[in-house]
C-alpha positions in Angstrom: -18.4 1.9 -29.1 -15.6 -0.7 -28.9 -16.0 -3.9 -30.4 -16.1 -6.6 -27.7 -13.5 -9.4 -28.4 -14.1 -12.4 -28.4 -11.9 -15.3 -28.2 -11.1 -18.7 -29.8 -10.1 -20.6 -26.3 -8.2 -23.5 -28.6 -6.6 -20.8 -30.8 -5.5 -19.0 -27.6 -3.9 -21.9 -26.2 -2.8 -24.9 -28.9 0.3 -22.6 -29.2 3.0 -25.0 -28.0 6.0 -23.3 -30.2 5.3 -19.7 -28.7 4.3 -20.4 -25.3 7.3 -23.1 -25.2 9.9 -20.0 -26.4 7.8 -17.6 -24.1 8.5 -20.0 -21.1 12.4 -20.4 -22.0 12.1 -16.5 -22.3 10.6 -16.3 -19.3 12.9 -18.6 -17.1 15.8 -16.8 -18.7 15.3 -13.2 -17.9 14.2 -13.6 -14.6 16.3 -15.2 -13.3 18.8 -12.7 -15.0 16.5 -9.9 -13.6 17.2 -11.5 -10.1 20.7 -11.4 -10.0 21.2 -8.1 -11.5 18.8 -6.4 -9.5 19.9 -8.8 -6.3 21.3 -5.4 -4.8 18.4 -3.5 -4.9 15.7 -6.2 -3.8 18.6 -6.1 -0.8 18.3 -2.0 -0.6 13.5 -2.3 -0.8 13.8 -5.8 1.9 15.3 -3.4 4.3 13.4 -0.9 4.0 10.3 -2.8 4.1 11.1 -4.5 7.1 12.1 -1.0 8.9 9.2 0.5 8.1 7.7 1.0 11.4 4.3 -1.1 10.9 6.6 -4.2 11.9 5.4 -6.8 9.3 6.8 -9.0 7.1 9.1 -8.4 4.1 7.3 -10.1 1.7 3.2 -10.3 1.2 1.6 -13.3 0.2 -1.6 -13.3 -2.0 -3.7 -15.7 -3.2 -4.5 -15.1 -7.1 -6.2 -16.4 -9.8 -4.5 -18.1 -13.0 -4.7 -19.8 -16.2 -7.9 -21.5 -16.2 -8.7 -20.9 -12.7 -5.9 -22.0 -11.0 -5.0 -20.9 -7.5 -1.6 -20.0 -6.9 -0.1 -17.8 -4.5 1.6 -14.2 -5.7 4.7 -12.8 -4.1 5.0 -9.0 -3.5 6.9 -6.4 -1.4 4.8 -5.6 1.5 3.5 -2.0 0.6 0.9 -1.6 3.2 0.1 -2.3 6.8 0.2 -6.2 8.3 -3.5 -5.8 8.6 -4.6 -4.2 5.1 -6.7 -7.5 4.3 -8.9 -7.1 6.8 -9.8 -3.6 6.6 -10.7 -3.4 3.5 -14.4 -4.4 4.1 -14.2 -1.0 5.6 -12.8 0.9 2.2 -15.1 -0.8 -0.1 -17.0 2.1 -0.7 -14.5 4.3 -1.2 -13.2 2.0 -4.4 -12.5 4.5 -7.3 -12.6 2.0 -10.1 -15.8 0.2 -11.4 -15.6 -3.0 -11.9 -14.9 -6.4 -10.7 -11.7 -4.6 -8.8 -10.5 -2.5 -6.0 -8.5 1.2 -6.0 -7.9 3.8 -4.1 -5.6 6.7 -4.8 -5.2 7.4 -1.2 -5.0 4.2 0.3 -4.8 4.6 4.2 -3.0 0.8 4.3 -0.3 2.1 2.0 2.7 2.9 4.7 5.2 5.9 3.6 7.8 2.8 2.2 4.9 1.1 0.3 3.8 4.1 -1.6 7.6 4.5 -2.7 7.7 1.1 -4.3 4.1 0.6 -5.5 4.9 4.5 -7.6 7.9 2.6 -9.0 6.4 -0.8 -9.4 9.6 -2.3 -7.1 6.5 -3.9 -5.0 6.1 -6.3 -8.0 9.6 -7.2 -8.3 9.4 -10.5 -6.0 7.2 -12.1 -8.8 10.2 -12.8 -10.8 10.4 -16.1 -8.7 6.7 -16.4 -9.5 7.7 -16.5 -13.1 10.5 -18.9 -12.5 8.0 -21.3 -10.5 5.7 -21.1 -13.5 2.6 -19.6 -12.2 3.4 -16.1 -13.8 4.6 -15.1 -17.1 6.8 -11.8 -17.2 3.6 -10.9 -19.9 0.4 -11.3 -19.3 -2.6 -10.5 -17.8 -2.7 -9.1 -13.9 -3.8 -12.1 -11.9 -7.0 -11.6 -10.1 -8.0 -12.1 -6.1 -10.7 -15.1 -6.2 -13.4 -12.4 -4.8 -12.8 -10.6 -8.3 -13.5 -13.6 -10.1 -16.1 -14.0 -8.2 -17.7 -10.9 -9.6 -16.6 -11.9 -13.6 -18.7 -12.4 -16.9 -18.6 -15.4 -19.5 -16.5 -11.8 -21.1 -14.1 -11.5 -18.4 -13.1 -15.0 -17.8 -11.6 -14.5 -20.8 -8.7 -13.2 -18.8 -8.1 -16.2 -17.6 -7.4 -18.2 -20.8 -3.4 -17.9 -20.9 -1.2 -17.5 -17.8 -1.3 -14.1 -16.0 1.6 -11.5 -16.0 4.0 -9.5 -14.2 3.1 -6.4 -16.6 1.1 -6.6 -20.0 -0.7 -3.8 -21.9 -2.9 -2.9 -19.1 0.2 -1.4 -17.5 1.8 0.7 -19.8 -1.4 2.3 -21.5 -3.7 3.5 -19.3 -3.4 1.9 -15.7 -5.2 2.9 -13.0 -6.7 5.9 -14.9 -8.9 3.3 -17.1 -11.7 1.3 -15.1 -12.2 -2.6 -14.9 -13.7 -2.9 -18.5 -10.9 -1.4 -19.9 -8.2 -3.4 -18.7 -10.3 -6.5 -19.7 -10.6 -5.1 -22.9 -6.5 -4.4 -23.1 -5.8 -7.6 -21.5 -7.8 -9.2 -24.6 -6.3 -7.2 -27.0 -3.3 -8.6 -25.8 -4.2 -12.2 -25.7 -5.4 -11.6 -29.2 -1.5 -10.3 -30.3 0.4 -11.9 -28.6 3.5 -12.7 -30.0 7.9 -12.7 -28.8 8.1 -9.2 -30.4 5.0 -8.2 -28.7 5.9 -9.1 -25.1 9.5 -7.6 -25.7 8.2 -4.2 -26.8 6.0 -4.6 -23.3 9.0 -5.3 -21.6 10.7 -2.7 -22.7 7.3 -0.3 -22.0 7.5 -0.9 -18.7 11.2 -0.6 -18.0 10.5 3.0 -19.0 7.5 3.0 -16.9 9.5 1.8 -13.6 11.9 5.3 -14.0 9.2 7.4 -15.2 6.0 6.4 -13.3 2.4 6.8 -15.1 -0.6 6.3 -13.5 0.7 3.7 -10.4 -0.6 4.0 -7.1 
């Protein structure tokens, strides 16, 4: 059996030289990421919006952050205008345990949204996240509140550094590990974290994006 980590909050955080790099980092690339990948966001924005479910380009979410913060998360729209509300009605059918929700199969997802969510371009709007300062380009996935709600003194751990566009979670095992594995990897992480670290992610998950693991 894993041993559970357990994290120093003031170690975590009284880290001004990295996180200060890791935010000029941050600024840096994305907004480099937005110019050079301006034509595509072009190419998924139309396709979004022509879908055929006639709803809005971009979805807005409201997420959890460092320390609890409430911020709110900018995607590509990958599933109907009315996914929110019908997910009462998919609970069940969740195929993750944990303090999350997934479904392979996803009736919400439209034919566009399953396209982009298999290639991660869904995610590619939180690059003005980043910029804004409520995301880091590493980190942890930021949680709905009604996740949170669910959480252990263990997985509020999470929450200790400012959440991310992709982190170890994503390139390892994804969606084919259950809620207290990510928590486990997104600790792990916390627990490395370092310039090096977050660039060899970075780099993970470029490779990721053209050849898809376990994203749905």
């Amino acid at each position: 059996m894993q041993t559970k980590i357990q994290l120093d909050p003031k170690k975590v955080q009284d880290r001004p030289i990295y996180f200060t790099f890791k935010r000029i980092f941050d600024v840096l690339l994305s907004c480099l990421g937005l110019l050079a990948l301006s034509p595509l966001l072009l190419v998924v924005a139309f396709l979004v919006k022509f879908d055929g479910s006639h709803g809005k380009v971009l979805y807005v979410q409201e997420r959890v952050g460092k320390n609890g913060k409430h911020f709110q998360m900018f995607k590509f729209r990958s599933m109907i205008p009315n996914a929110d509300q019908k997910l009462a009605e998919l609970k069940a059918q969740n195929e993750v345990q944990g303090a999350m929700f997934k479904m392979k199969d996803d009736p919400r997802i439209t034919r566009v949204g399953k396209f982009i969510r298999k290639y991660s371009l869904d995610e590619l709007p939180q690059l003005l996240n980043v910029i804004g300062g409520s995301m880091s380009l590493v980190g942890p996935r930021p949680p709905i509140p009604s996740e949170v709600a669910e959480y252990t003194d263990y997985d509020m751990q999470r929450l200790l550094v400012v959440p991310g566009c992709t982190g170890l979670w994503q390139t390892t095992t994804r969606n084919s590990g259950d809620f207290n594995t990510m928590v486990d990897l997104d600790l792990e992480y916390i627990q490395k974290s370092s310039l090096l670290y977050d660039l060899k992610l970075i780099f993970n998950t470029v490779k990721i994006m053209v050849k898809p693991n376990a994203a749905y």
